[in-house]
C-alpha positions as CSV (number, residue, x, y, z in Angstrom):
1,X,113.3,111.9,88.0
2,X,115.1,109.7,90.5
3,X,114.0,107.4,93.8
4,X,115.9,105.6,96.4
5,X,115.0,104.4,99.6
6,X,116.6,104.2,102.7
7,X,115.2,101.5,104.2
8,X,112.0,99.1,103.4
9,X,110.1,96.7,106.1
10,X,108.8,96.6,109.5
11,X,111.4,98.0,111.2
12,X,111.4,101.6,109.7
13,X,110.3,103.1,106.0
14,X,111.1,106.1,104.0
15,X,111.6,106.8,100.4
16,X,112.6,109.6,98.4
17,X,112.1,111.4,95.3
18,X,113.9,113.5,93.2
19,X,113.4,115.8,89.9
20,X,115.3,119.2,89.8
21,X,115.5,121.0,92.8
22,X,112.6,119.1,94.9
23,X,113.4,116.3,96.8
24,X,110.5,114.8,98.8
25,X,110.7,111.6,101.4
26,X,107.8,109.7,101.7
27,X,107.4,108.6,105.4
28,X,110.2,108.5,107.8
29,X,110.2,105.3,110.1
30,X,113.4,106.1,111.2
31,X,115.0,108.4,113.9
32,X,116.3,111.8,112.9
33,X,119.6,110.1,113.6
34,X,119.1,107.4,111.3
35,X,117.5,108.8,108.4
36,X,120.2,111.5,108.1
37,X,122.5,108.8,108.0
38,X,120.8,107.3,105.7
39,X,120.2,109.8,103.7
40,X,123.6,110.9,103.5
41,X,124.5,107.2,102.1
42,X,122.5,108.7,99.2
43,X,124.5,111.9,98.8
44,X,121.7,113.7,100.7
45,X,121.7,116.4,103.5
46,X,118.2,116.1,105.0
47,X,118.8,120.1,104.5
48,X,118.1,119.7,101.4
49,X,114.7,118.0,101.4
50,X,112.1,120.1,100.4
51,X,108.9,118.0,102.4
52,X,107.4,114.9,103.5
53,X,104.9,113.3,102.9
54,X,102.7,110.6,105.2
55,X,101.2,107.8,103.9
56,X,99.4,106.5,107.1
57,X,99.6,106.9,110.9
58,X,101.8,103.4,112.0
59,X,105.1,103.9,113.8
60,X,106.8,102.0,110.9
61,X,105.5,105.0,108.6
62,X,105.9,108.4,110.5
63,X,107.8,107.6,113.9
64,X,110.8,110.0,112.7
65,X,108.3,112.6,110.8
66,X,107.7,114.9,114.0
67,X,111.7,115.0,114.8
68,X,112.7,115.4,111.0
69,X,110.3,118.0,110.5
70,X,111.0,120.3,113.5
71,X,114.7,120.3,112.9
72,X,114.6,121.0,109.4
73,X,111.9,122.8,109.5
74,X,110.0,120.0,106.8
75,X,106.4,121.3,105.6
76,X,104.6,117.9,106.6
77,X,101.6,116.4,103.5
78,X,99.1,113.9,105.4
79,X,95.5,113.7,105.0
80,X,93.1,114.9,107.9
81,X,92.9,111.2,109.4
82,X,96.4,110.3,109.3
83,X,97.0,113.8,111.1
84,X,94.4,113.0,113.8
85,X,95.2,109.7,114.5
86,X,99.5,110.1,114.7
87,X,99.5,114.0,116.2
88,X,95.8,114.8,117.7
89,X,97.3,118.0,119.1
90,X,97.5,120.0,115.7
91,X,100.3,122.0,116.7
92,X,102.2,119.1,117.3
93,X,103.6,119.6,113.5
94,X,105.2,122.7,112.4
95,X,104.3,123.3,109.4
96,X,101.1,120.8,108.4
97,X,99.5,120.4,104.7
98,X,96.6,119.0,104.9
99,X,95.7,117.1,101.6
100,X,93.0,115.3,100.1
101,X,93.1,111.6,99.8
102,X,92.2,112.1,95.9
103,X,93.2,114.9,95.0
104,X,96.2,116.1,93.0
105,X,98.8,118.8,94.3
106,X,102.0,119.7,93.4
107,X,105.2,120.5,95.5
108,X,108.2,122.1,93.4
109,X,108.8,120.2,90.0
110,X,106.8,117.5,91.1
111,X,103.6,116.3,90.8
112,X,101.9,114.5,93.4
113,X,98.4,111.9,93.2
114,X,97.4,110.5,96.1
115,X,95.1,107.4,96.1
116,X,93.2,105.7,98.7
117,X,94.4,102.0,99.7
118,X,93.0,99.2,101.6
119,X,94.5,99.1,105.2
120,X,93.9,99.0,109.0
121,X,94.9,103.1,109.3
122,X,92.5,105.8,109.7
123,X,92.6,107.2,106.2
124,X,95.8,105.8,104.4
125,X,97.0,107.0,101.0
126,X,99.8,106.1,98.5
127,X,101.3,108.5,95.8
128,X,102.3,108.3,92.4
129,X,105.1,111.2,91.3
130,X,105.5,113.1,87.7
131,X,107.7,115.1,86.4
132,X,106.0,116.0,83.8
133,X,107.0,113.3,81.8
134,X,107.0,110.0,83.6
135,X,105.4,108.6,86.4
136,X,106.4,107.2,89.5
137,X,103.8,104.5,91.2
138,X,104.5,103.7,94.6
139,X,101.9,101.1,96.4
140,X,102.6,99.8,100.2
141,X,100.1,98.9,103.5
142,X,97.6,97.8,101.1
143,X,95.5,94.7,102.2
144,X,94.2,94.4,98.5
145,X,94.2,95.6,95.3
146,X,91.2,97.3,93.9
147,X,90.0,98.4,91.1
148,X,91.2,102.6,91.2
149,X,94.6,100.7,92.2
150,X,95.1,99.5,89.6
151,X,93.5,102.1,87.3
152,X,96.1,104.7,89.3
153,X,99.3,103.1,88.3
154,X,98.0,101.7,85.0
155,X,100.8,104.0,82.7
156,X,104.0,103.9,85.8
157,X,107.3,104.1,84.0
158,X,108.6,102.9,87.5
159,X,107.0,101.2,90.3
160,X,107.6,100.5,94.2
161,X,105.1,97.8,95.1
162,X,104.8,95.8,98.3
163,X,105.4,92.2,98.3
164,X,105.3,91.9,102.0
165,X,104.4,88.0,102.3
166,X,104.4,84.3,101.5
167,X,101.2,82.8,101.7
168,X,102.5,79.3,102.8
169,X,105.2,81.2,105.3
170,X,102.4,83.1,106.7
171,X,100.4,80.6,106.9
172,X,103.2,78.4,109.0
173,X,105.3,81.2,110.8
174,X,105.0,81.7,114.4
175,X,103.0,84.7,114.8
176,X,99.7,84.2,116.4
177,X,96.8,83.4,114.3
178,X,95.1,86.7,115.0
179,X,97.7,88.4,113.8
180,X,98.4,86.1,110.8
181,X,94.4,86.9,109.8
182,X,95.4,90.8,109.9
183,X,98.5,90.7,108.2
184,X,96.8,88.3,104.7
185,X,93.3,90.0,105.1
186,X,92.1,93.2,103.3
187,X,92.9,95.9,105.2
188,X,96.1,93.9,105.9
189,X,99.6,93.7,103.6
190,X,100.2,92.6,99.8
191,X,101.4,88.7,99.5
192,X,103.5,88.1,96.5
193,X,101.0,86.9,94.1
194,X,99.0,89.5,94.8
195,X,101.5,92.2,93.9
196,X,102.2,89.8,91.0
197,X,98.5,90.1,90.1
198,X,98.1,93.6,89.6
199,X,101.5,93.9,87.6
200,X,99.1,91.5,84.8
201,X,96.9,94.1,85.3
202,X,98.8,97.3,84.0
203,X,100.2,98.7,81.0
204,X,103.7,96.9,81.6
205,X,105.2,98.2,78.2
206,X,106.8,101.7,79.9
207,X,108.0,99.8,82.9
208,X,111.8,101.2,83.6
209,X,111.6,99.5,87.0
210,X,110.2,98.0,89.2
211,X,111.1,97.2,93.0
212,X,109.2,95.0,95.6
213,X,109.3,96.8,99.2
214,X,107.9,96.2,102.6
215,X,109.1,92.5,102.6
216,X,108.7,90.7,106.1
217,X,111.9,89.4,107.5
218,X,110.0,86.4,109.2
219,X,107.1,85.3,106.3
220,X,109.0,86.2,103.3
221,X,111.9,85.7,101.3
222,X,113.9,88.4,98.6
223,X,113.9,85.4,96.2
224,X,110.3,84.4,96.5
225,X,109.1,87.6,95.9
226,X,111.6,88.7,92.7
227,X,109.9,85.6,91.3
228,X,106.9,85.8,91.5
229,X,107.2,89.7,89.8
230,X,109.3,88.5,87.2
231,X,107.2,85.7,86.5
232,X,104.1,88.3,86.0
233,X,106.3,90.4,83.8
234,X,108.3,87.6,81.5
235,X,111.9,88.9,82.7
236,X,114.1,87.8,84.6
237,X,114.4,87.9,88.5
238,X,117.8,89.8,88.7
239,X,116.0,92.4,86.8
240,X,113.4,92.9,89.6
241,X,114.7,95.2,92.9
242,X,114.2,94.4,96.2
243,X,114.1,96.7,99.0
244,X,115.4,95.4,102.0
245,X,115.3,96.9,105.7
246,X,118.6,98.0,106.2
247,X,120.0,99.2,102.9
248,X,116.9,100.3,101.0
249,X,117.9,100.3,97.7
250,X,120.0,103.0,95.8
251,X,119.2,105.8,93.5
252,X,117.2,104.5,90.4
253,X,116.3,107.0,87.2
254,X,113.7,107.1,85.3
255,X,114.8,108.0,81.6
């Protein structure tokens, strides 16, 4: 099993996974244009993508999932409230999987476990990935980290986790204070220490990788938040990934 993504922050996210023949993109922020581009920077035709799957309903998240899906004919996997509050029409996708925000399914050679998160969507979900042998965690949009969190990605043998802020450069950037209180707050994004936090929290021993996504280009730093992972784990910070908006990061395997 293998994961890259093509892009990570608030301009646009997707990532994808790959074991065998299935090759699934988790959200598609980007226009068709862009993510086939992107994709093909990976050595992938979006041809050969088998679905997507939604995590929640923001533009960030699914505003290239409709033209992606229609031209490639993409089986679309989103739970009834993300479906209701991106496409209200329901024929608006092709072909629409309605899933369960708990419940495990499988697609190809993978399996797939979604899990509830804490954010301001209408009923957001993030997915861990197996082949059958290792496990895949992947945690983003998540104001906080509770307790079937952590309890989800306990035994990862790679994890994508969001380190989207810097408490002090929140705390002192220019965005307006409302929107400062929505972006640190529950149902808000993952600070560094808080994504730090929950790697103390989990069986680190099977840890192959791990890659902090979903960092803000004005209240964070790549530095800041490979730290304050590595720090949590005892390694060093060039060991830690960073996802970064317009390169994503390249294809990682998990052994």
């Amino acid at each position: 099993m293998r994961f890259a993504s093509l892009g990570s922050g608030s301009r646009g996210n997707a990532l994808i996974v790959d074991a065998g023949d299935t090759r699934v993109l988790v959200d598609c922020g980007f226009s068709q244009r862009s993510a086939s581009l992107r994709l093909s920077r990976l050595g992938v035709s979006a041809d050969e993508l088998t679905a997507i799957l939604v995590t929640h309903e923001h533009g960030d998240h699914v505003g290239g999932v409709l033209a992606l899906a229609r031209r490639h004919r993409l089986p679309v996997y989103l739970t009834h409230g993300t479906r209701a509050a991106a496409w209200p029409r329901e024929a608006a996708l092709p072909d629409c999987r309605l899933i369960d925000g708990e419940t495990p399914f499988s697609i190809g050679a993978l399996e797939v476990q979604p899990f509830p998160v804490p954010h301001d969507a209408r009923q957001p979900v993030q997915y861990t990935f197996s082949d059958g042998c290792r496990r895949l965690g992947v945690l983003t949009d998540s104001g906080s980290v509770t307790a079937h969190i952590v309890d989800v990605l306990r035994d990862c043998d790679g994890l994508v986790v969001e380190c989207n802020h810097d408490p002090e450069l929140l705390g002192s950037s220019r965005y307006p204070a409302v929107l400062r209180r929505r972006i640190g707050g529950n149902l808000g994004h993952l600070a560094n220490d808080q994504a730090a936090a929950l790697l103390t929290q989990i069986d680190r021993h099977h840890l192959q990788h791990v890659v902090a996504a979903h960092l803000s280009a004005e209240n964070n730093r790549p530095h800041l938040a490979a730290r304050a992972l590595a720090e949590a784990l005892g390694c060093t910070e060039d060991w830690i990934g960073v996802a970064d908006q317009e390169g994503g990061f390249a294809w990682r395997q998990i052994l």
